[in-house]
VOBA-1610 file (N, C-alpha, C; in pm, whole numbers, padded with zeros to 5 digits, always signed):
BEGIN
Unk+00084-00119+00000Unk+00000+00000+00000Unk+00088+00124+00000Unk+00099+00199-00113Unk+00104+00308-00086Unk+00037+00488-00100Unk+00059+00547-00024Unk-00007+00600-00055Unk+00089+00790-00002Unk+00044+00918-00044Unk+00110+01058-00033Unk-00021+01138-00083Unk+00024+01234-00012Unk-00009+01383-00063Unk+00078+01450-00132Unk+00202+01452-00108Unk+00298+01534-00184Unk+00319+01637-00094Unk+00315+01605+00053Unk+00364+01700+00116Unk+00231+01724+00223Unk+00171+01716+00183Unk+00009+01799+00280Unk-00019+01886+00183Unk+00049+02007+00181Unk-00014+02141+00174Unk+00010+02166+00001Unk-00060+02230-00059Unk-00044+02225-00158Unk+00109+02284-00267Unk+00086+02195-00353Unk+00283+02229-00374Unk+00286+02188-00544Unk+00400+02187-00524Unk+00465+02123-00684Unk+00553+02046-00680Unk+00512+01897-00716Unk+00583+01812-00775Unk+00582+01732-00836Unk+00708+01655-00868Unk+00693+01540-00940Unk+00697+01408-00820Unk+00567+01334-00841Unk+00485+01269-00754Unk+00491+01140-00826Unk+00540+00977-00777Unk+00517+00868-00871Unk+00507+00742-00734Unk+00392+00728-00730Unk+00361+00614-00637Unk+00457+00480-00620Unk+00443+00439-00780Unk+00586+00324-00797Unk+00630+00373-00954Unk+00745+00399-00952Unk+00821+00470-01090Unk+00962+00287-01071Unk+00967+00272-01202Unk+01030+00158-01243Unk+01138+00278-01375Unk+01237+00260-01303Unk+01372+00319-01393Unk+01454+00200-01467Unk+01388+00059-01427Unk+01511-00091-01463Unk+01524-00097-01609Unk+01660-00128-01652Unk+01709-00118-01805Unk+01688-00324-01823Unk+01661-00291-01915Unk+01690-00470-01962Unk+01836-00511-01927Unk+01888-00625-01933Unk+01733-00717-01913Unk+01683-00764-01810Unk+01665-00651-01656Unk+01622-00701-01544Unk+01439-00739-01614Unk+01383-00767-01492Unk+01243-00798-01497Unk+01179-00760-01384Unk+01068-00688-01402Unk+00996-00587-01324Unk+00863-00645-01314Unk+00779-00724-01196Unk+00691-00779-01174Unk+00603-00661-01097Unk+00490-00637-01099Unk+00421-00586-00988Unk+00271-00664-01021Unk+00240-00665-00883Unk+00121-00761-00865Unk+00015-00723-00715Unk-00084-00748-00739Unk-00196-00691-00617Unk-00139-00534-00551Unk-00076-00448-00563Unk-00088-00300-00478Unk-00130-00261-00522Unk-00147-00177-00420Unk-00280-00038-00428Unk-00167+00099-00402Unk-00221+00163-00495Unk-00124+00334-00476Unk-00262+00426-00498Unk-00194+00547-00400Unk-00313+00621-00417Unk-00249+00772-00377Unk-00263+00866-00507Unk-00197+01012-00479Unk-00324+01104-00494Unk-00285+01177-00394Unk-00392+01288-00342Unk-00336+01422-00351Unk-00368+01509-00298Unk-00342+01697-00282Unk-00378+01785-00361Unk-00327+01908-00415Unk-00347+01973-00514Unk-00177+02044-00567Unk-00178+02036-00693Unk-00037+02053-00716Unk-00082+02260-00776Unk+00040+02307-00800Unk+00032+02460-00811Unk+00093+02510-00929Unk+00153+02364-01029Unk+00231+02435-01125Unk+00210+02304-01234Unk+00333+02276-01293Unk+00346+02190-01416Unk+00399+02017-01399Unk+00459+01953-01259Unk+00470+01859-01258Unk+00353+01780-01268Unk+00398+01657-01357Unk+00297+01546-01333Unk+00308+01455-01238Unk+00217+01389-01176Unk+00209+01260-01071Unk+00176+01118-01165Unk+00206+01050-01075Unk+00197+00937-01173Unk+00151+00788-01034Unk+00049+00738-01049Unk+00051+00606-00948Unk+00152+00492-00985Unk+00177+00491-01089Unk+00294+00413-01168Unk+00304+00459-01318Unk+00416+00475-01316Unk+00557+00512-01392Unk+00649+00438-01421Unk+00669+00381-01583Unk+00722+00323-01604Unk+00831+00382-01729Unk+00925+00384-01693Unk+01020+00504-01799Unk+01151+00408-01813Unk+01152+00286-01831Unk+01263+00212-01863Unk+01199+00081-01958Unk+01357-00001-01982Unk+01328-00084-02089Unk+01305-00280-02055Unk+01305-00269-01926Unk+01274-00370-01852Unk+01155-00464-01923Unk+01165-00577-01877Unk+01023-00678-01924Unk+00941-00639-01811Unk+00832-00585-01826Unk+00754-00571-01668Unk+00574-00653-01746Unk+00569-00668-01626Unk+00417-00746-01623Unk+00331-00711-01468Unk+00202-00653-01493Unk+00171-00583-01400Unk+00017-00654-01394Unk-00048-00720-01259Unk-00174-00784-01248Unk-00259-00765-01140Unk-00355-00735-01127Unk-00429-00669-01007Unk-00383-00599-00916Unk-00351-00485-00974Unk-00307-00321-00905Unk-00415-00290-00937Unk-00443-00179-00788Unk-00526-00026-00811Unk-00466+00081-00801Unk-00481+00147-00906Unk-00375+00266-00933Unk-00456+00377-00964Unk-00439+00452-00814Unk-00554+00564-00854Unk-00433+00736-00774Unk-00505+00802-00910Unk-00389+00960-00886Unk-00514+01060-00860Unk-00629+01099-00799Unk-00667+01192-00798Unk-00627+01326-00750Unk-00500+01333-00774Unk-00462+01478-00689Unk-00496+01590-00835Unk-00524+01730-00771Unk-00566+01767-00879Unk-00464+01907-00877Unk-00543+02045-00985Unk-00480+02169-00968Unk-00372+02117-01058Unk-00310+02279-01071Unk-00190+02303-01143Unk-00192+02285-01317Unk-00085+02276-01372Unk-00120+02247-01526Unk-00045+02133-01580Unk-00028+02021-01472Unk+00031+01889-01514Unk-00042+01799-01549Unk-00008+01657-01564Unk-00121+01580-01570Unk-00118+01496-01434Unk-00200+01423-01384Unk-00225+01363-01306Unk-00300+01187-01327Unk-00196+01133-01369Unk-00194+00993-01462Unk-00185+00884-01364Unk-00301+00813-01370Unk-00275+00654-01309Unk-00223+00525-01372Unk-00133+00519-01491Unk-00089+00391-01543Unk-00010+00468-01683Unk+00132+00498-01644Unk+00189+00529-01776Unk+00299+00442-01806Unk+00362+00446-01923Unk+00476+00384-01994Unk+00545+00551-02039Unk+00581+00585-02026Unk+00624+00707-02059Unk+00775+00686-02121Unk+00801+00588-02096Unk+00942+00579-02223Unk+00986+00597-02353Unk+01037+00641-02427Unk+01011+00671-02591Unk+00969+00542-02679Unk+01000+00421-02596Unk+00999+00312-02705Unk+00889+00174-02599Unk+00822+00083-02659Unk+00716+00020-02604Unk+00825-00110-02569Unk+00962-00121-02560Unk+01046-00203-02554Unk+01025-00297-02377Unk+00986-00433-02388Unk+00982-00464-02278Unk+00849-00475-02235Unk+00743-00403-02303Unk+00628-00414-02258Unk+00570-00438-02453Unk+00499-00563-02341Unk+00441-00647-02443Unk+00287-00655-02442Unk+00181-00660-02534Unk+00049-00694-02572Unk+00039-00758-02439Unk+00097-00842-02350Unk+00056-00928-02285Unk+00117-00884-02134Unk+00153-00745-02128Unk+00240-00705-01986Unk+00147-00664-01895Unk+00017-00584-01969Unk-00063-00552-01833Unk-00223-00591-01833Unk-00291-00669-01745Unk-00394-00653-01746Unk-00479-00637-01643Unk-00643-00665-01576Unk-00683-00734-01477Unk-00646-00581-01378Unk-00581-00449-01383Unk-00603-00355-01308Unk-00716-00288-01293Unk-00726-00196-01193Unk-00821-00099-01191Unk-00780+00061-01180Unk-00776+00154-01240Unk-00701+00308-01237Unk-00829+00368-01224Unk-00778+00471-01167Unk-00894+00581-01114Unk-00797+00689-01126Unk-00896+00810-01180Unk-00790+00949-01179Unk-00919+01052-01220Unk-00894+01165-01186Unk-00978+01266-01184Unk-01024+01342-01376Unk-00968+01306-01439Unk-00981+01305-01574Unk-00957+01218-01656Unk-01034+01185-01722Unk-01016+01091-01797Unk-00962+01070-01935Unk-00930+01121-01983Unk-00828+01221-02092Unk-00725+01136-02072Unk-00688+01168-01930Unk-00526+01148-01910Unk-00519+01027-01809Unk-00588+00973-01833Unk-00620+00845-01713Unk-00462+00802-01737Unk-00401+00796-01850Unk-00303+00666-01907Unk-00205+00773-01979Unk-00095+00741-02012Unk+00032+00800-02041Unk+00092+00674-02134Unk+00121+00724-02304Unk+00199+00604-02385Unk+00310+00665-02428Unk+00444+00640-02453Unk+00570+00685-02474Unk+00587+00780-02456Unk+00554+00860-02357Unk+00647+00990-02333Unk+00547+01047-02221Unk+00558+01171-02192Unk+00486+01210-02091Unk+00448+01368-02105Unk+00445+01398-02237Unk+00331+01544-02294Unk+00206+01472-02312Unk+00131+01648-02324Unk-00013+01605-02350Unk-00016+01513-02456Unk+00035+01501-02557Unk-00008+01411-02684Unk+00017+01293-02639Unk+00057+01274-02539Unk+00067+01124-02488Unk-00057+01082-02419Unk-00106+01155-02390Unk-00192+01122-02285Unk-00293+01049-02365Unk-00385+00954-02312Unk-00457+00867-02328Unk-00575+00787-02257Unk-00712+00802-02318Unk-00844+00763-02210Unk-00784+00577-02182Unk-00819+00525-02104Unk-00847+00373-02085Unk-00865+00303-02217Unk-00948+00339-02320Unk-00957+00269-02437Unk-00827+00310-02507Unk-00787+00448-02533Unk-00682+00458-02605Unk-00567+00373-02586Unk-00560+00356-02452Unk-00423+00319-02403Unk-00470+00130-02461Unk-00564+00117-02461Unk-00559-00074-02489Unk-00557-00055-02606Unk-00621+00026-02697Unk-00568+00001-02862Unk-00413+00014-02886Unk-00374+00117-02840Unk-00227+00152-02902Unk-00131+00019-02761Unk-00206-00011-02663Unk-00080-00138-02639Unk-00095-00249-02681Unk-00220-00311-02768Unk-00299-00429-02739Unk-00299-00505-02587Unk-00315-00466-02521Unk-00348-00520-02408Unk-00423-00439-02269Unk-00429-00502-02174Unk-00518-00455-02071Unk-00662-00445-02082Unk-00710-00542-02127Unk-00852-00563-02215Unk-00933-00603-02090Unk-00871-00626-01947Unk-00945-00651-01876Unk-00936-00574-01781Unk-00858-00489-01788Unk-00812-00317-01684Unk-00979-00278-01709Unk-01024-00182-01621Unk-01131-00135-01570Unk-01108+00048-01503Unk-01160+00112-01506Unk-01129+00237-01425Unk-01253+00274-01346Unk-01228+00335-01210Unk-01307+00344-01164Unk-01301+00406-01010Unk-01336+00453-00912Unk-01341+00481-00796Unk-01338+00340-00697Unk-01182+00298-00672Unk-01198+00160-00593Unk-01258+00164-00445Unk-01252+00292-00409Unk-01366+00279-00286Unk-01252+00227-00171Unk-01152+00328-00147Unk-01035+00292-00012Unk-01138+00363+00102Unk-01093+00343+00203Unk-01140+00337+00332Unk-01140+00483+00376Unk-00954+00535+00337Unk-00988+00651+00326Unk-00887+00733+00220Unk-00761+00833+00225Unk-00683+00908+00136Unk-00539+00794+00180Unk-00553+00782+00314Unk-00422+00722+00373Unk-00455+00556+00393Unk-00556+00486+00447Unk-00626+00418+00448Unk-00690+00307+00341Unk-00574+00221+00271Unk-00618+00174+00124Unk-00645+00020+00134Unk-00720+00027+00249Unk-00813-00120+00245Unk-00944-00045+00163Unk-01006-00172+00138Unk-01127-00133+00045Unk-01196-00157+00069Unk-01356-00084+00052Unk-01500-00105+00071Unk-01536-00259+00021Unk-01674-00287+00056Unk-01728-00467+00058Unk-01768-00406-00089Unk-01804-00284-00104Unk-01908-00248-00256Unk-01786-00180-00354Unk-01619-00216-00347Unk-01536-00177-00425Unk-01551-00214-00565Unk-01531-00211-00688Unk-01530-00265-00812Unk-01378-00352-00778Unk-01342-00348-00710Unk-01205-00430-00669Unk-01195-00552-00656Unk-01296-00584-00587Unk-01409-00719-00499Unk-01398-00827-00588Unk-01368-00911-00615Unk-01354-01047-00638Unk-01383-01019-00798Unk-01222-00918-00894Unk-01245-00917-00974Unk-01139-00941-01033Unk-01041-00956-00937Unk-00847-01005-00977Unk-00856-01124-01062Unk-00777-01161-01075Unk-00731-01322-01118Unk-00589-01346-01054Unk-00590-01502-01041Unk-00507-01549-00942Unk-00374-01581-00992Unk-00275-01486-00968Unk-00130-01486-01086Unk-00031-01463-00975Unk+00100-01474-01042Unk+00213-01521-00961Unk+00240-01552-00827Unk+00163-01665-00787Unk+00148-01725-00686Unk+00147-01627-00558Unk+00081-01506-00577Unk+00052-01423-00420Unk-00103-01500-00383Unk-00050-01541-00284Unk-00132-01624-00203Unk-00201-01577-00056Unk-00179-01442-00018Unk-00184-01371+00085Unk-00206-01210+00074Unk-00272-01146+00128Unk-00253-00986+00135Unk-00248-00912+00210Unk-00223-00794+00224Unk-00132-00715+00273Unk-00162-00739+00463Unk-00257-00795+00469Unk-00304-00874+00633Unk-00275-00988+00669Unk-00208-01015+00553Unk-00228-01209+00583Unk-00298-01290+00551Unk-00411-01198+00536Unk-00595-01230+00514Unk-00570-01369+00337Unk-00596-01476+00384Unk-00608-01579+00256Unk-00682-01481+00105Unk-00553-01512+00016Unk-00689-01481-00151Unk-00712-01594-00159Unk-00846-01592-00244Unk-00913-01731-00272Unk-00843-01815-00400Unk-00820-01914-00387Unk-00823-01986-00541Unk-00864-01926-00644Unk-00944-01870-00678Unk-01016-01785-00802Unk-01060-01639-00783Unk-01073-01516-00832Unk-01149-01418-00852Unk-01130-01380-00675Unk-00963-01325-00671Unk-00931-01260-00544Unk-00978-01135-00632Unk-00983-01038-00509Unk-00960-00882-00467Unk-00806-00834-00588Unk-00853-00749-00650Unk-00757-00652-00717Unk-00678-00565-00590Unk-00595-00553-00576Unk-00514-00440-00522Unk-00451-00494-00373Unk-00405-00443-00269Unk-00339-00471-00170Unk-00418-00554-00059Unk-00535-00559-00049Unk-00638-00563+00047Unk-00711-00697-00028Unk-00744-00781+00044Unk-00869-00892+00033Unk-00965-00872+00154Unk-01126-00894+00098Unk-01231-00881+00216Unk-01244-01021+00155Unk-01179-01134+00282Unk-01236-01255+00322Unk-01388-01283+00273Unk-01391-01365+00178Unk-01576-01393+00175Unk-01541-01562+00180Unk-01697-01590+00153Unk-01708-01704+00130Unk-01702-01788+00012Unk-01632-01950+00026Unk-01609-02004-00071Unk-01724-02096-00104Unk-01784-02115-00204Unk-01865-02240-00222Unk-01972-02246-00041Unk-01996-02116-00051Unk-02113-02068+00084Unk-02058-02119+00242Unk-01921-02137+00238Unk-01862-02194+00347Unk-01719-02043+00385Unk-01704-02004+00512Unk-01606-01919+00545Unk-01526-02009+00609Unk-01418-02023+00579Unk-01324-02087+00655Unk-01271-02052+00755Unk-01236-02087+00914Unk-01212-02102+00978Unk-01083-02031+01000Unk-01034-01944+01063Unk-00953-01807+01095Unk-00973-01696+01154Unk-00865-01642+01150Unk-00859-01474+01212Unk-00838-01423+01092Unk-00904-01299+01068Unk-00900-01228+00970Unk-00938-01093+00974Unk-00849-00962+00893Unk-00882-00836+00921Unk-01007-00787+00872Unk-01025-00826+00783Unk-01181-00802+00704Unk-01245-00931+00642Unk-01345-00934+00678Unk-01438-01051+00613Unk-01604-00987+00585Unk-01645-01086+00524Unk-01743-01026+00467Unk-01869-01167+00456Unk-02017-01189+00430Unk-02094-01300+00482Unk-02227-01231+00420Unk-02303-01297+00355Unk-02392-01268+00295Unk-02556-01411+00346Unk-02660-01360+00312Unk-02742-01491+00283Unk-02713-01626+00222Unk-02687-01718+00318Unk-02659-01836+00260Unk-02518-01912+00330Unk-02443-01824+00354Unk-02301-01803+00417Unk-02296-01873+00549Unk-02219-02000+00520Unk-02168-02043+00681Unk-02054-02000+00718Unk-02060-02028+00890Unk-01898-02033+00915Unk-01889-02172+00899Unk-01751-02223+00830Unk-01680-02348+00873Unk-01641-02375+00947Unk-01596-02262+01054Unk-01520-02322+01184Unk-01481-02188+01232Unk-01452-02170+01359Unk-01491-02026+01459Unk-01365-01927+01405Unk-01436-01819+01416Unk-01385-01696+01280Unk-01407-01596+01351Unk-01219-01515+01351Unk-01221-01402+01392Unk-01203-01268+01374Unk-01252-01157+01324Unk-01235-01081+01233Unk-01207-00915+01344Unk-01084-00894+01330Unk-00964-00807+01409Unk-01015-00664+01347Unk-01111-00631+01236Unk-01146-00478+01161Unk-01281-00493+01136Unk-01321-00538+01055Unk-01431-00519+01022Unk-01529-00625+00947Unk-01644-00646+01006Unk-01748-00759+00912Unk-01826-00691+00867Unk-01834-00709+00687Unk-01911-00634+00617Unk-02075-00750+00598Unk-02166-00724+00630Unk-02295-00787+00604Unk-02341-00764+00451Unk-02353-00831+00388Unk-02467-00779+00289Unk-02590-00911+00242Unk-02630-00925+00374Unk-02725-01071+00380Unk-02760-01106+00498Unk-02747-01244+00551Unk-02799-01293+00676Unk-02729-01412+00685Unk-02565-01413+00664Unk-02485-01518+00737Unk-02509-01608+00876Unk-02496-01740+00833Unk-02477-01817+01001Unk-02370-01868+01024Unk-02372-01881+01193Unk-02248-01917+01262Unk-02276-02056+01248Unk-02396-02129+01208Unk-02393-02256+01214Unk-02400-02270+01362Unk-02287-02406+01413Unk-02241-02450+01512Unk-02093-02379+01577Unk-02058-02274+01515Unk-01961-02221+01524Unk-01939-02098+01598Unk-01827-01993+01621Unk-01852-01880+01702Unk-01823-01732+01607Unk-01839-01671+01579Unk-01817-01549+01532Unk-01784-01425+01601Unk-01655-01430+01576Unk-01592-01355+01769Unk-01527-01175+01660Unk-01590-01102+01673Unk-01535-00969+01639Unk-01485-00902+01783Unk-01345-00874+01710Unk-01243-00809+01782Unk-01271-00674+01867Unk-01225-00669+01993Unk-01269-00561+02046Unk-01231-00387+01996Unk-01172-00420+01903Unk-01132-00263+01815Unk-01187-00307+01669Unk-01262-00411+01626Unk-01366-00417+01512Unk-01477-00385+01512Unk-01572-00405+01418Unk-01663-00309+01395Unk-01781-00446+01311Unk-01857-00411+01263Unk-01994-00506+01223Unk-02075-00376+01107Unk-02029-00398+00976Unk-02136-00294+00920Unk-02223-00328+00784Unk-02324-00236+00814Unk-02419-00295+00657Unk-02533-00352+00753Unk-02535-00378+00935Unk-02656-00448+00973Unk-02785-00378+00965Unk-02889-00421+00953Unk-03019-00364+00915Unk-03134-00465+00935Unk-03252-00398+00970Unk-03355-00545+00968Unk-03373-00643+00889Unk-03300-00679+00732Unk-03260-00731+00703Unk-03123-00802+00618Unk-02993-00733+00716Unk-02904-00771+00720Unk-02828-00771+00859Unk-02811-00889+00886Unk-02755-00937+00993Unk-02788-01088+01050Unk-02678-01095+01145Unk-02620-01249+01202Unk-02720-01331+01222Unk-02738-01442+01157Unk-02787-01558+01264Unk-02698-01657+01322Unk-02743-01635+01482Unk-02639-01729+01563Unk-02662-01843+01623Unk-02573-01906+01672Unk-02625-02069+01709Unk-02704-02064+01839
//
């Protein structure tokens, strides 16, 4: 997770959440983070949630890469290649993200980093052939600093399951299939069964058992009428229970 203002107060700079400078023939992986740039800038630098200005092989798979900082007369880009040449990045280097940015014009950045580079979400998948499954959108963090994600994120069980990250940024299990995009997983259920753990966020809908006594250290998101079964459902004394309503919430043993 990362995440800046660029200072707090409003300023000028050059702002890059994760900037990749590697020359071939290293290899540049990034996979599940979340970056997120905020503030207001006062002049001509651009920000960038990732920046990629070298000739490296990189391959990039369920990131959320969101730049809403605004002001000034730069751009404010969530997913560029800004290098003169597409060397290293292949039809097949990025997909399966989610970018969010306050204009959409400039959502994306292709060989260089002037306006004529700039590029909507579609532009940027014609001229790379790829990222056909990238998405843009408001991922719904918790808060500016704060880049766990809402139960109602477009983030939510829309990843795919690639270079064996098997864990996130909590520990919290990804599932076998159709994890969480970005740094954060909300624990749900598999095949209507929650498995048995401690976990920072989980989540339980109509239909939803526990498998075995489940402890959730932040937050249980409802959007149904989960049971404990035979089991215990123990929320942490600095967690929280939200989404309950007359009809959403616990049934217990």
């Amino acid at each position: 997770m990362i995440s800046t203002t660029g200072g707090g107060a409003s300023s000028d700079r050059s702002i890059f959440g994760i900037l990749d400078l590697s020359a071939a023939p290293a290899v540049s992986n990034y996979y599940f983070n979340s970056v997120n740039i905020t503030g207001t800038a006062t002049a001509a630098n651009n920000t960038y949630a990732l920046n990629r200005n070298s000739t490296a092989t990189i391959t990039l798979r369920n990131n959320i890469l969101a730049d809403t900082r605004s002001g000034g007369t730069g751009f404010h880009v969530a997913l560029a290649n800004t290098n003169a040449a597409a060397t290293g990045w292949s039809a097949t280097a990025s997909d399966r993200n989610l970018l969010f940015n306050a204009a959409a014009a400039n959502i994306t950045q292709w060989l260089g980093a002037a306006a004529g580079n700039n590029l909507t979400l579609a532009g940027f998948q014609a001229a790379t052939g790829g990222d056909a499954n990238t998405t843009s959108g408001d991922p719904l963090y918790i808060s500016a600093s704060d880049l766990h994600i809402q139960v109602t994120s477009p983030a939510v069980g829309n990843g795919v399951t690639f270079g064996g990250v098997t864990n996130d940024f909590d520990n919290d299990p990804r599932p076998a299939s159709s994890p969480d995009k970005g740094a954060d997983e909300i624990v749900q259920a598999v095949g209507g069964s929650i498995a048995a753990g401690t976990y920072y966020n989980a989540s339980g809908g109509t239909g939803d058992t526990l498998a075995g006594d489940v402890t959730v250290t932040n937050t249980f998101y409802l959007t149904g009428t989960p049971s404990t079964g035979a089991n215990t459902l123990t929320i942490d004394c600095n967690g929280t229970v939200s989404g309950a309503s007359p009809t959403s919430y616990i049934i217990g043993n």
